[in-house]
C-alpha positions as CSV (number, residue, x, y, z in Angstrom):
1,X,117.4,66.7,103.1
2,X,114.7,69.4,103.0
3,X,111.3,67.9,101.6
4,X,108.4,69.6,100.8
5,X,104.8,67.3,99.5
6,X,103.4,69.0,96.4
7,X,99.7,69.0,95.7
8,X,99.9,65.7,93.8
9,X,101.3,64.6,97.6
10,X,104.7,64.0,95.7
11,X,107.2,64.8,98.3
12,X,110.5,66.9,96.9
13,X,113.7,67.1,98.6
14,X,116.0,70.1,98.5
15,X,119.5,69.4,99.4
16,X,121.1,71.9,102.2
17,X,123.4,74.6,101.3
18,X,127.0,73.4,102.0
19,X,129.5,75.6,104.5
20,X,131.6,76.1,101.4
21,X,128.7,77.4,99.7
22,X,127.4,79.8,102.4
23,X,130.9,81.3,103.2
24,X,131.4,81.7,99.5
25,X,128.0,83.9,99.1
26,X,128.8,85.7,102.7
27,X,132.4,87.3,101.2
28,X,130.2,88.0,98.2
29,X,127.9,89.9,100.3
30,X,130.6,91.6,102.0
31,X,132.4,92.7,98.5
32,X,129.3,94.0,97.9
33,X,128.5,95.7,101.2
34,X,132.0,97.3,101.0
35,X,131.6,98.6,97.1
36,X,128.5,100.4,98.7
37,X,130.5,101.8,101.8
38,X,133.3,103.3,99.6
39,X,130.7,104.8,97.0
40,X,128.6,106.2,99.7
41,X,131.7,107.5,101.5
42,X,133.1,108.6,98.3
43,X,130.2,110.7,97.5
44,X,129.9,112.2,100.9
45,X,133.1,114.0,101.7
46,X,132.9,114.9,97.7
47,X,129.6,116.5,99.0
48,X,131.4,117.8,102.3
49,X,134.4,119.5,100.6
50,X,131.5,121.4,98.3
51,X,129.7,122.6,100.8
52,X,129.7,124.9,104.3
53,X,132.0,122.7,107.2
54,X,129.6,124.9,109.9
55,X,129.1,122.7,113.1
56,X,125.2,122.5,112.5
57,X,126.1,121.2,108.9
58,X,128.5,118.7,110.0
59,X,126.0,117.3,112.9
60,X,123.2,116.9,109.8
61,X,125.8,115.7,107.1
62,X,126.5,112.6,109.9
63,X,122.8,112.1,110.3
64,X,122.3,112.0,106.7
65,X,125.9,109.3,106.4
66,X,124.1,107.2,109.3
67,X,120.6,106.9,107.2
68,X,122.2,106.3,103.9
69,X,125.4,104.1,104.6
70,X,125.3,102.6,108.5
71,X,121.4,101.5,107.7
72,X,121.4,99.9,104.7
73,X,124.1,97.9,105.7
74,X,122.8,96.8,108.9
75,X,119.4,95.9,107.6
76,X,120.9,94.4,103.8
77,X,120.8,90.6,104.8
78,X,117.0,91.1,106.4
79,X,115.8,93.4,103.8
80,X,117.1,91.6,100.8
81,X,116.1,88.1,101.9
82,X,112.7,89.4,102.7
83,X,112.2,91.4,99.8
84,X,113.7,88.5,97.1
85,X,111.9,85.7,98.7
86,X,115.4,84.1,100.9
87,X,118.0,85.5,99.0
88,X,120.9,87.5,99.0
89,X,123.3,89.0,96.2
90,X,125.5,86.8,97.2
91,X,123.2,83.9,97.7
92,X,121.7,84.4,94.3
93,X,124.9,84.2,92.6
94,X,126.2,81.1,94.8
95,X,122.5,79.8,94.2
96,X,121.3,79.1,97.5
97,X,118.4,80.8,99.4
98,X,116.6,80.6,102.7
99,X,113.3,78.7,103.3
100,X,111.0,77.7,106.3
101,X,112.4,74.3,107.5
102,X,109.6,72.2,105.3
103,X,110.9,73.6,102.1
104,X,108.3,76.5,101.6
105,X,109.1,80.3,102.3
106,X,110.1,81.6,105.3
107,X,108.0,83.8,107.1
108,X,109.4,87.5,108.2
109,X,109.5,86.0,112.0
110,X,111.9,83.6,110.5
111,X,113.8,86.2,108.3
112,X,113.8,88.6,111.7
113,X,115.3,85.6,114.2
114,X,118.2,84.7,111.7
115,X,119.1,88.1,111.0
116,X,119.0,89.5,114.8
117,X,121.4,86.2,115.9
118,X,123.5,87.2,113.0
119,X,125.1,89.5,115.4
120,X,126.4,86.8,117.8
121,X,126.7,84.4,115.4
122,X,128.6,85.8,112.6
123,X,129.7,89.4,113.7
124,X,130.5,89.1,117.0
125,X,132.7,85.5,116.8
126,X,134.0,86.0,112.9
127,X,131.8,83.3,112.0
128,X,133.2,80.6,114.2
129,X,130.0,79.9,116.1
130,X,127.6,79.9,113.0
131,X,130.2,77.7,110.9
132,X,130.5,75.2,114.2
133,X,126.4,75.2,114.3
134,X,125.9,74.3,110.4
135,X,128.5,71.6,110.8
136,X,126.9,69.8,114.0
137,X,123.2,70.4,112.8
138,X,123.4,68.6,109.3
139,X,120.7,70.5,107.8
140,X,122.3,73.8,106.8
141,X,121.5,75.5,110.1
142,X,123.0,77.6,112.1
143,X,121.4,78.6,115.7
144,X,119.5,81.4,114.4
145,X,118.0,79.4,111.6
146,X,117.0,76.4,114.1
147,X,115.4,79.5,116.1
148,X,113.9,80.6,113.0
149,X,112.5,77.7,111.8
150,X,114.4,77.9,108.5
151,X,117.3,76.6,106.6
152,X,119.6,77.4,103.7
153,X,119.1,75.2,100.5
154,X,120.4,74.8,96.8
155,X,118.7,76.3,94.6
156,X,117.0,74.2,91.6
157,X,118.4,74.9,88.2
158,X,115.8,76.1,86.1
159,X,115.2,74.2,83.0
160,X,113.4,75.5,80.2
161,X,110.2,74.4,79.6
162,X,109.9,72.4,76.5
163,X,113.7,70.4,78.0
164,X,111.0,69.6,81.0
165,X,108.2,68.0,78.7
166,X,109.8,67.2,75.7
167,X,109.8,63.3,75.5
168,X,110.6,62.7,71.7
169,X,107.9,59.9,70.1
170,X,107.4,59.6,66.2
171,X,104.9,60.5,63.7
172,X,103.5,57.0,63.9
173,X,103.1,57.0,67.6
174,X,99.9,56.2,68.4
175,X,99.3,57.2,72.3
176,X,97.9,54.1,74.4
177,X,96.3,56.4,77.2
178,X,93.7,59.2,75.8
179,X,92.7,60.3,79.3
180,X,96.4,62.2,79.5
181,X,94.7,64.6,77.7
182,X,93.4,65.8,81.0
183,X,96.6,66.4,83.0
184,X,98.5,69.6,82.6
185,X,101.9,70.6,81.9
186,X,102.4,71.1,85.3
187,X,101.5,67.3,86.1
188,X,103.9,66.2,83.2
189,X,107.0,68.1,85.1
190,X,106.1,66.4,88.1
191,X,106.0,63.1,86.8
192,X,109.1,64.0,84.5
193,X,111.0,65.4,87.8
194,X,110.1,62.2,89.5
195,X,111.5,60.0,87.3
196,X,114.7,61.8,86.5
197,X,115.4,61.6,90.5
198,X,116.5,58.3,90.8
199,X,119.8,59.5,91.3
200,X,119.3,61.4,94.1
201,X,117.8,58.8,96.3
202,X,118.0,55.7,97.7
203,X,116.5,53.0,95.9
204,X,114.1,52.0,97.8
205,X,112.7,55.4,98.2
206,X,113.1,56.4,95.1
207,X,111.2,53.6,94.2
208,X,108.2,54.5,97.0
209,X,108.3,57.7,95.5
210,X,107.4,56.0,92.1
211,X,104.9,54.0,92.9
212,X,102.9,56.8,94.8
213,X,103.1,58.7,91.4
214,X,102.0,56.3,89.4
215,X,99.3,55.3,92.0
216,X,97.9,58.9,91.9
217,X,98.3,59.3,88.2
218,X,96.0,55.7,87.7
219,X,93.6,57.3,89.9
220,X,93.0,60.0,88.5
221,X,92.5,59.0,85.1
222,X,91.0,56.3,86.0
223,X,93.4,53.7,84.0
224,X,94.3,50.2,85.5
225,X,94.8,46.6,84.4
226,X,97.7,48.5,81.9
227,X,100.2,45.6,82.7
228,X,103.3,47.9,83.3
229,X,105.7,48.5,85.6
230,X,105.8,52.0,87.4
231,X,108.7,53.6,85.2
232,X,107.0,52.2,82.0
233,X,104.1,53.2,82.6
234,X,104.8,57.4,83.8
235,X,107.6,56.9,80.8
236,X,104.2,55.9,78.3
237,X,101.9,58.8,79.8
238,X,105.0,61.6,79.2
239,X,104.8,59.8,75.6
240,X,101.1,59.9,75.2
241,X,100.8,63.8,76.7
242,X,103.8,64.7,74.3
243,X,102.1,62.9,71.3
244,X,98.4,64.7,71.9
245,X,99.6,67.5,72.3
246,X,102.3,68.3,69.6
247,X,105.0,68.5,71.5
């Protein structure tokens, strides 16, 4: 796993991108790539048969092909991951993206290593050494990404955001902690996310997890002596935040 620790020291794993996954989003990147090729190759002997076939035409017509086709394709993967924060077309679709190794965004250094070993890995051996890499690293690496200090991870789903908060309470309710009126929607997702990851842990550190919360949660509004369990008592403050604030 990937982990990141948020500022409410909360730590969040991201689950690396299978090989299944990242071949899938390459030959989506390639269909891609090649609908551009044809289109661009299309449109230039379209614009060749137009115009004057002189030899000093000819030389600047190829200069022109190698600045709008054999560029663009060369530079797609670095350009697009840079410019759309790790992904790809086809990683966007597949919904996996690149990071720096702690979970964060990569940095271009890291973008610039993975894409320059892309050649060795990927072009020049078919693939065979980057799929061998991911396979014996574990954490959806291949060498240029171990170079790079960055990794390929599933992307979150994104839920909307009264799905995140929502925690449905009557009209009766009557909230037991007032002081949640200080946290902020962001706090409540965090608390909301935590508790809805059991499943994706083991117990025990799941349960670590928990207790940190609910440790930093006390803290900061100063509650203790409640008499609940961890779960019971983030469950109540969702509750409480939900029922002072309407939602």
């Amino acid at each position: 796993m990937v982990g990141i620790e948020t500022t409410q020291h909360v730590k969040i794993s991201y689950e690396p991108a299978g090989v299944g996954e990242r071949i899938l989003a390459f030959f989506l990147d390639a269909f891609f790539m090649g609908v551009y090729y044809f289109v661009v190759i299309w449109i230039w002997g379209y614009a060749t048969d137009l115009g004057n076939s002189s030899t000093q035409d000819m030389a600047s017509s190829i200069w022109v092909l190698f600045v709008v086709l054999v560029l663009p394709l060369m530079l797609y993967h670095l350009v697009s991951e840079v410019v759309s924060n790790g992904y790809s077309l086809g990683k966007k679709i597949v919904g996996i993206r690149v990071v720096k190794i702690d979970g964060t965004r990569a940095t271009l250094s890291g973008y610039l290593v993975r894409w320059l070993f892309r050649l060795v890995e990927i072009t020049m051996t078919s693939g065979v050494l980057a799929f061998v890499a991911i396979i014996m690293n574990g954490k959806g690496q291949r060498i240029g990404d171990i170079l790079g200090k960055t990794c390929v991870i599933k992307e979150r789903k994104k839920v909307k955001l009264d799905n995140t908060l929502f925690a449905q309470v009557s009209d009766a309710y009557e909230p037991r902690f007032q002081q949640v009126a200080e946290l902020t929607d962001k706090d409540i997702r965090i608390i909301k996310e935590v508790l809805d990851s059991r499943s994706h842990y083991e117990y025990d550190n799941w349960f670590l997890m928990l207790q940190r919360t609910r440790k930093k949660i006390e803290d900061r509004l100063g509650i203790s002596d409640h008499g609940m369990k961890g779960e019971e008592f983030l469950e109540t403050v969702i509750k409480d935040y939900n029922a002072i604030h309407g939602k």
